[in-house]
C-alpha angles and dihedrals in degrees: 000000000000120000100011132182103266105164150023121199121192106209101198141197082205128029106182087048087058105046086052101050095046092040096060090030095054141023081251122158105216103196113184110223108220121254097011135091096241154091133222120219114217111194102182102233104011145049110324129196154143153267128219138164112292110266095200104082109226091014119124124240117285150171126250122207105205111198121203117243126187084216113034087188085052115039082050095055089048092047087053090038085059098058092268123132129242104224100175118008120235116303134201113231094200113239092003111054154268135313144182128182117221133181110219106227085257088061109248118132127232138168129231112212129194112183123209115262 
């Protein structure tokens, strides 16, 4: 399938709240990543993700759909040449990939993701 749904990223006002609630809620496998401030969420079959502080000071906790692009550059310039917004421009994850944040014109949010090859 092209494009898929490859990530989901909890940006929380609370992160030990969190951990706690979707531990017990679901067989989740909550993996902290060294040096970061994040965790990664390991689902077994399915889209995994991850949750991290909330990077949007006074914004309340949310979920990030991350979708998966052959061309990161391209697939950004599209998004914006579409009416989208560019929230946060494409961004290195050193060792793992490459993300951007858009806003679709109806105002949900959602992430493009390139993984290293």
């Amino acid at each position: 399938m092209a494009n898929p749904f490859c990530h989901v990223e909890l940006n929380t006002t609370d992160m030990k709240k969190a951990k706690d609630f979707y531990s017990k809620l679901f067989d989740w496998k909550l993996e902290e990543m060294p040096g970061a401030n994040y965790t990664m969420i390991k689902v077994g079959e399915g889209t995994g993700g991850g949750m991290m502080p909330n990077p949007v000071p006074g914004a309340p906790s949310f979920w990030l759909s991350y979708v998966l692009v052959d061309d990161i550059d391209a697939s950004t310039k599209k998004a914006k040449s579409l009416g989208g917004q560019v929230m946060k421009d494409i961004t290195e994850v050193s060792g793992y990939g490459r993300f951007s944040v858009i806003v679709d014109p109806t105002g949900a949010a959602f992430a493009l993701w390139k993984p290293n090859k």
